[in-house]
C-alpha positions in Angstrom: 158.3 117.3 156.4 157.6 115.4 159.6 160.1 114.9 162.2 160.2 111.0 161.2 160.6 111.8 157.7 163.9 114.0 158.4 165.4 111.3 160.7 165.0 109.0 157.4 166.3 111.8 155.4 169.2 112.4 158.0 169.7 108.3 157.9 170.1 108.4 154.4 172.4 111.3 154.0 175.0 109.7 157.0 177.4 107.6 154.8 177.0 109.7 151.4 178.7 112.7 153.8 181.0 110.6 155.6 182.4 109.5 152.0 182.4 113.1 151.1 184.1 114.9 153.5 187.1 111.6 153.5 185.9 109.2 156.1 185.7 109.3 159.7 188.7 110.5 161.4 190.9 107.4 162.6 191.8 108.4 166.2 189.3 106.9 168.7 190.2 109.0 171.8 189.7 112.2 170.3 186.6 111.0 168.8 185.4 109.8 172.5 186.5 113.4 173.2 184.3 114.7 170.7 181.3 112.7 171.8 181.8 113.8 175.5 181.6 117.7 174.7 178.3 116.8 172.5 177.0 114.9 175.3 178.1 117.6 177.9 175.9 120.1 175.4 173.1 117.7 174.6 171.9 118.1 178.1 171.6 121.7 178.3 169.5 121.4 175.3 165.2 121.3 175.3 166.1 117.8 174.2 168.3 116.2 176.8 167.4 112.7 175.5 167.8 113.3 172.1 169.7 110.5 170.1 172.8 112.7 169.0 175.5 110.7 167.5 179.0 112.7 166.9 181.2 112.0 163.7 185.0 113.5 163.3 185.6 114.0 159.6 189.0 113.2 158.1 188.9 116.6 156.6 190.9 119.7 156.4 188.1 121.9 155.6 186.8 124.2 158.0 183.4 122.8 158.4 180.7 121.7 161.4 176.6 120.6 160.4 174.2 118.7 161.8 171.7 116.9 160.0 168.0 116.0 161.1 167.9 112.7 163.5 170.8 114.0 165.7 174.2 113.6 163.5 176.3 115.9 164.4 179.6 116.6 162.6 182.4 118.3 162.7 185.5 118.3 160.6 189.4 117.8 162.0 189.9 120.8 159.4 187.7 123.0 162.5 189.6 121.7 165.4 192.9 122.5 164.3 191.1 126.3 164.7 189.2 126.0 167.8 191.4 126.6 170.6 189.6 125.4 173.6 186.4 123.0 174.9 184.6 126.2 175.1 184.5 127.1 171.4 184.0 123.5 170.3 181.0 123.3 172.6 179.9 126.2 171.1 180.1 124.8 167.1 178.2 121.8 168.6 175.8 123.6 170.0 175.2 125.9 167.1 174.6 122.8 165.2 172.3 121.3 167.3 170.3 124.4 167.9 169.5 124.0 163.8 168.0 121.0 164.7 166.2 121.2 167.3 164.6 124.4 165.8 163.9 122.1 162.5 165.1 124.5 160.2 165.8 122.0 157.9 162.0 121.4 157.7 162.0 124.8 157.2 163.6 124.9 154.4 162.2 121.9 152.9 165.3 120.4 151.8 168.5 118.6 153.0 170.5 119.2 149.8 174.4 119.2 150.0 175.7 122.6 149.0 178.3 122.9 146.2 181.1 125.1 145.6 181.4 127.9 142.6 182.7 125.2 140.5 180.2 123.0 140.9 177.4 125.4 140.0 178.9 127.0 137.5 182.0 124.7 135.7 180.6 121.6 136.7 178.5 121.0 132.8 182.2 120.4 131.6 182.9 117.4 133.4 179.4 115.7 133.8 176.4 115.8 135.8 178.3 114.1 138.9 180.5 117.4 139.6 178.7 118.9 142.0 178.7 115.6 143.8 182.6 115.4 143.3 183.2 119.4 144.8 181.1 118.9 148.1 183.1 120.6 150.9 185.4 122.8 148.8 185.9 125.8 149.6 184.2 125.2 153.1 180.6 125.9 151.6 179.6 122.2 153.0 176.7 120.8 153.3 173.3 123.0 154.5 174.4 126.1 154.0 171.1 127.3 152.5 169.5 128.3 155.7 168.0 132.2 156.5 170.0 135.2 157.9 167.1 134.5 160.6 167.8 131.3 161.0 171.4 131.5 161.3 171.1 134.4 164.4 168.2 132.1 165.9 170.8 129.1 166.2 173.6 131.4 167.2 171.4 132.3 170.2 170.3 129.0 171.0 173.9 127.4 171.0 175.3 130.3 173.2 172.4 129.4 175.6 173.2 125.7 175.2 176.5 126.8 176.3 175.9 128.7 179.7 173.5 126.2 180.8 176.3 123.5 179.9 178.8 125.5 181.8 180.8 126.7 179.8 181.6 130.4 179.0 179.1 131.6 176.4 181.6 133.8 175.2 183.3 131.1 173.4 180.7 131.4 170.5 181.5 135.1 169.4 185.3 134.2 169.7 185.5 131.2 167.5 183.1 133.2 165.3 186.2 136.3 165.2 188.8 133.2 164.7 186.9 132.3 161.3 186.8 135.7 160.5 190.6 136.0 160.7 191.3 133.0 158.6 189.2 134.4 155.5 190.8 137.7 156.0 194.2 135.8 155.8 193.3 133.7 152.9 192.0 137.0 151.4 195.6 138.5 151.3 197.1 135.6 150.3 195.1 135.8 147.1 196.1 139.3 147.2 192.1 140.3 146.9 189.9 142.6 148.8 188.4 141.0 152.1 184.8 141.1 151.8 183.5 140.2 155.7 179.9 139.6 154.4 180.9 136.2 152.6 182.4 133.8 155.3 183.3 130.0 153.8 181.7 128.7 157.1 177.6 129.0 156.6 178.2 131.3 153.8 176.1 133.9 152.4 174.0 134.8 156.0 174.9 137.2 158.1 178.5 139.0 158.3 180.8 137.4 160.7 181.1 140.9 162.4 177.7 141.4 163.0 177.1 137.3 164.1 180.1 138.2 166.7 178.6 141.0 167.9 175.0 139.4 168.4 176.7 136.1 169.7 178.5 138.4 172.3 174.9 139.8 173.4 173.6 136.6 173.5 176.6 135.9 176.0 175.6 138.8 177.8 172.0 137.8 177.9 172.9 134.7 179.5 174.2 136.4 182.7 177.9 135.9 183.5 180.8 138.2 182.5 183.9 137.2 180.2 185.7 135.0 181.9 183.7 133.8 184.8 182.7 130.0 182.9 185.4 128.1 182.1 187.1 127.2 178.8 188.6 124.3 179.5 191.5 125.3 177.3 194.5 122.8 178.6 192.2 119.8 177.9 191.2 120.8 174.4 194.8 121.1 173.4 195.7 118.1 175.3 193.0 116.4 173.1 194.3 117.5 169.8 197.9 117.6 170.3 199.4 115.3 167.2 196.1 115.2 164.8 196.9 115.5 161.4 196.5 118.9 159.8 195.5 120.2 156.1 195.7 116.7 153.7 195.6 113.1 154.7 198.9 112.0 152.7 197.0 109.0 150.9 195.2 111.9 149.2 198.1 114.4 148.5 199.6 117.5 150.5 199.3 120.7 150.3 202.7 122.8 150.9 202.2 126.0 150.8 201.3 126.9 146.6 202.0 123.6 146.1 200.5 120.1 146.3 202.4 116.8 146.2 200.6 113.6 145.8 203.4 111.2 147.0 201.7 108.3 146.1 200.5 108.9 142.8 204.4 110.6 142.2 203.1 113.8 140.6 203.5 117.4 142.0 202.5 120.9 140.5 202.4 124.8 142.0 200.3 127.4 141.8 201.3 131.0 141.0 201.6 133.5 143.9 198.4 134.8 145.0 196.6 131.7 144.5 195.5 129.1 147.6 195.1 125.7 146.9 192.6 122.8 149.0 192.3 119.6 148.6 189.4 116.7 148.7 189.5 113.0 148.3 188.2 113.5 145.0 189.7 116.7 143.8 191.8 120.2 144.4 190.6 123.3 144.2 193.2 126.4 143.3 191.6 129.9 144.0 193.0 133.0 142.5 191.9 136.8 142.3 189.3 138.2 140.5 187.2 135.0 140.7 190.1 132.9 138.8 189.5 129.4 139.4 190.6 126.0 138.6 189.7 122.4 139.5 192.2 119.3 139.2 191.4 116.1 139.5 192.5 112.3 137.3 190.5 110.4 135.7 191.5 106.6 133.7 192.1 106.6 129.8 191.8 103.9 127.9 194.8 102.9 126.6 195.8 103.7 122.5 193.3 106.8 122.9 195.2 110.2 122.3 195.1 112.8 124.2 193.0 115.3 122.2 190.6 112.6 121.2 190.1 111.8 124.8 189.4 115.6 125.7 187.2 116.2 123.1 185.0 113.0 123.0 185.4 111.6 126.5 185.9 114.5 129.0 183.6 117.0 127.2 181.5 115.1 125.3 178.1 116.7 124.7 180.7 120.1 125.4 180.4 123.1 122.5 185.6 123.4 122.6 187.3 125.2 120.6 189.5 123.5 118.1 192.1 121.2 120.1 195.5 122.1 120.5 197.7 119.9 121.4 201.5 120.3 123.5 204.1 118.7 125.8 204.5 119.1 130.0 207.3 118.3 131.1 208.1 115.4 128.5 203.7 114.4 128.5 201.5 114.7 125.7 198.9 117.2 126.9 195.9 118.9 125.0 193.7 122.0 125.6 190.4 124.0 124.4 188.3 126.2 125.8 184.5 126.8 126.3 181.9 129.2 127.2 180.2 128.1 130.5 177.9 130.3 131.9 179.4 133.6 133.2 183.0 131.7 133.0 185.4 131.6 130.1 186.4 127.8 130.4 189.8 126.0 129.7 190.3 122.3 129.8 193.4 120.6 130.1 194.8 117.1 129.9 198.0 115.9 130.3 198.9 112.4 129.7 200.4 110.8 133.0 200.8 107.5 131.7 199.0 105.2 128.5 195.6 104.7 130.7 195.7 107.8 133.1 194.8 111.4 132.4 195.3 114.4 135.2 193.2 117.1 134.0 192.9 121.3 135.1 189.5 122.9 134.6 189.6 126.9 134.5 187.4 129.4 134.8 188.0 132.9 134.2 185.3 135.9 134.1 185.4 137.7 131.0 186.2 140.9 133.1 189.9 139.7 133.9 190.5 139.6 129.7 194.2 138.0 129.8 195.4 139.3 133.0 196.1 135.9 134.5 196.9 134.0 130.9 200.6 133.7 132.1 199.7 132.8 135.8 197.3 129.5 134.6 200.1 129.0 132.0 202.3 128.6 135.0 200.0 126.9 136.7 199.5 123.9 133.9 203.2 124.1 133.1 204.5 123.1 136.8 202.8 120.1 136.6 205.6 116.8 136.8 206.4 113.4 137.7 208.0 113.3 141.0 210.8 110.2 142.1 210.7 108.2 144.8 213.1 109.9 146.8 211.2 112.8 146.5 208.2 111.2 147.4 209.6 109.4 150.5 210.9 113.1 152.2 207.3 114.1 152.0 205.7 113.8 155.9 202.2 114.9 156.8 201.3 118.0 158.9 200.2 117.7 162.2 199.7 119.7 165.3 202.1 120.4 167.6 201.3 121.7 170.9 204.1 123.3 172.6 204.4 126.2 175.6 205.4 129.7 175.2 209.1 130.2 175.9 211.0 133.2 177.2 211.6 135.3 174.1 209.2 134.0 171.9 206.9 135.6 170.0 204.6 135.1 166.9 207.6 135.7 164.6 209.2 133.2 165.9 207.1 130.5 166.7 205.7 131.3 163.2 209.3 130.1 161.9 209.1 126.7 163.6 206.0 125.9 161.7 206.5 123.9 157.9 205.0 127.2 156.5 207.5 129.6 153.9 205.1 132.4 153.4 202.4 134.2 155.9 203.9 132.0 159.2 203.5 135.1 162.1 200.0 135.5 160.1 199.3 131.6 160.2 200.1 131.1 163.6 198.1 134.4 164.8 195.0 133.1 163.2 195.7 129.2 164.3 195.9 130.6 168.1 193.4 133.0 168.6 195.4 136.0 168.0 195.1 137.6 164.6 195.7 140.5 163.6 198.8 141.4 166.1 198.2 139.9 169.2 201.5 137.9 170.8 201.5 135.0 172.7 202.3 134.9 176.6 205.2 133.2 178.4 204.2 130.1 179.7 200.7 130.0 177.5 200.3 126.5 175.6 199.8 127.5 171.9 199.5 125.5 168.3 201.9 124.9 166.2 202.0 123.0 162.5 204.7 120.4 162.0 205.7 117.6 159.5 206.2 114.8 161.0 
């Protein structure tokens, strides 16, 4: 593939990914921000003239690419973790470093990559699935390049990053701060951290061993820890009030559970589950590979619920005989299929006459029926909510805010809108996991609804 042939490719790609990953992200200044850092890094680069154009994604998924002809992107999802210029700088330049290398070429493709329910669920719902799950569980989009590849652009963006001024160290310590969030997410599903899958880039090499080359990269590069500045204050400055997790026109995520305040419908998951949300769908990950993917679809009206699930939703499908049952006061319906490795189970409940909300799960056979009770739970919390309920419901946002006397992770944890895992959350958010405490006077991250 010639270098003109991936700009076209790149070209083509832009707008499918900016509808994908929810738009471009509707604050101007920090965009400009953005753009600035990118600029700052394209200079450092063997291509200082290189037409780089920067897009913020109106995403909560933790998620940065590049794709060939110089769009670059990173999502609002991996600001809220970055906690200074530095580190963005250095996601930028990791990015570009892909590029400019042409490992896309390479690889001889510029697919978008797909989460485990695409691959494997996604024959239930129709060929457009995969399309439908881009982003989820921060997989995102070229994600297929080498173990080689992935060290090779490490080096290059921590290069980038000395040569732009910055400290290069900034690479290795974003690189620990993903590495924290996945252990975190980890517990919260109450399953065994594996450090050799990381949601960002995933499948190359383990995060520790990426920090620990990025941090000899640093060293290569000549300065100590600390000597290059970070630019801290300004990157928190630049973020203070952006929206964090879900944009409230597509649904919140609280904790287990998710409200859509505009569609009026709320359910929870069971403990040890996470839940993440898309413009087009939400994902619920439990343990032992327990999955599930919710998302509506329009029925037309007079059609009942079974028929629709069995001749419209799977059509072309192998189900089990239908059953059908009430949530909550709404006609639902249910059956189950083999797909692939996964023991499938479909479910529709009947919001209203022409709209159906629907739960896809997948369990391995492995797990037999050790989380029957916990998807039963699942499927069962689903309700209409009332407008009152809906109104109360404000979006998340960052909150930047300075270190007090007395205060530590505890309790700055409690002044976040989190009810489970807040010292944890607000470790990981600020660069501090897994017991670190913040310093008196230190400007720090907090998540608010607001």
């Amino acid at each position: 593939m010639s270098e003109e042939q991936e700009a076209q490719a790149g070209a083509a790609a832009h707008p499918k990914i900016v509808e994908a990953y929810g738009g471009v992200y509707g604050d101007e200044k920090l965009g400009a921000y953005v753009a600035g850092v990118t600029a700052r890094i394209v200079k450092a680069t063997n291509r200082p003239d290189g037409p780089y154009r920067v897009t913020v994604l109106d995403s909560p998924v933790v998620n940065a690419f590049a794709l060939p002809g110089g769009y670059v992107y990173v999502t609002r999802g991996l600001m809220a973790l970055v906690n200074d210029e530095a580190e963005l700088a250095g996601v930028i330049g990791h990015e570009i470093g892909h590029v400019n290398a042409r490992h896309s070429a390479q690889r001889q493709t510029a697919a978008m990559g797909t989460s485990l329910l695409g691959a494997v669920l996604g024959a239930v719902v129709g060929s457009d699935a995969v399309n439908q799950i881009v982003g989820l569980g921060g997989q995102g989009l070229l994600a297929n390049y080498s173990r080689e590849q992935e060290y090779e652009a490490d080096m290059l963006g921590v290069r980038y990053l000395a040569k732009a001024g910055y400290d290069p160290y900034a690479a290795a310590d974003f690189l620990q701060s993903m590495n924290a969030q996945e252990e975190l997410r980890a517990q919260m599903r109450n399953a065994q951290y594996d450090a050799s899958r990381n949601d960002w880039l995933a499948s190359h090499p383990a995060t520790p061993s990426r920090v620990a080359a990025a941090r000899q990269y640093a060293g290569e590069a000549g300065s100590a820890t600390g000597q290059l500045p970070r630019n801290g204050s300004a990157y928190l400055s630049a973020i203070d009030g952006m929206l964090y997790g879900d944009d409230p026109e597509e649904g919140l995520v609280r904790d287990r559970e998710f409200i859509h305040p505009k569609l009026r419908f709320a359910f929870e998951a069971p403990q040890h589950f996470t839940v993440t949300n898309s413009a087009r769908m939400v994902l619920v990950e439990g343990p032992e590979g327990t999955v599930a993917q919710f998302d509506g679809a329009k029925k037309a009206d007079g059609v009942e619920i079974g028929q629709y699930l069995a001749a419209v939703w799977a059509k072309g499908v192998k189900v089990s005989e239908v059953e059908r049952f009430k949530v909550n006061g709404m006609s639902a319906a249910t059956a189950t299929a083999k797909v692939g490795k996964y023991n499938g189970r479909l479910v529709a409940i009947e919001y209203a006459p022409d709209v159906v909300y629907r739960f896809l799960i997948g369990t391995l056979p492995q797990t037999g029926a050790r989380y029957d009770s916990a998807i039963h739970a699942l499927v069962t919390s689903f309700r209409k909510i009332s407008a009152a309920e809906a109104n109360v419901v404000k979006p998340m946002r960052i909150e930047i805010v300075q270190v007090g006397s007395g205060d530590t992770a505890e309790t700055l944890g409690r002044r976040m809108v989190f009810s489970d895992h807040a010292a944890e959350r607000f470790r990981v958010l600020n660069g501090l996991w897994p017991s670190g405490q913040p310093i008196k006077g230190q400007r720090v991250k907090l998540v608010v609804a607001r």
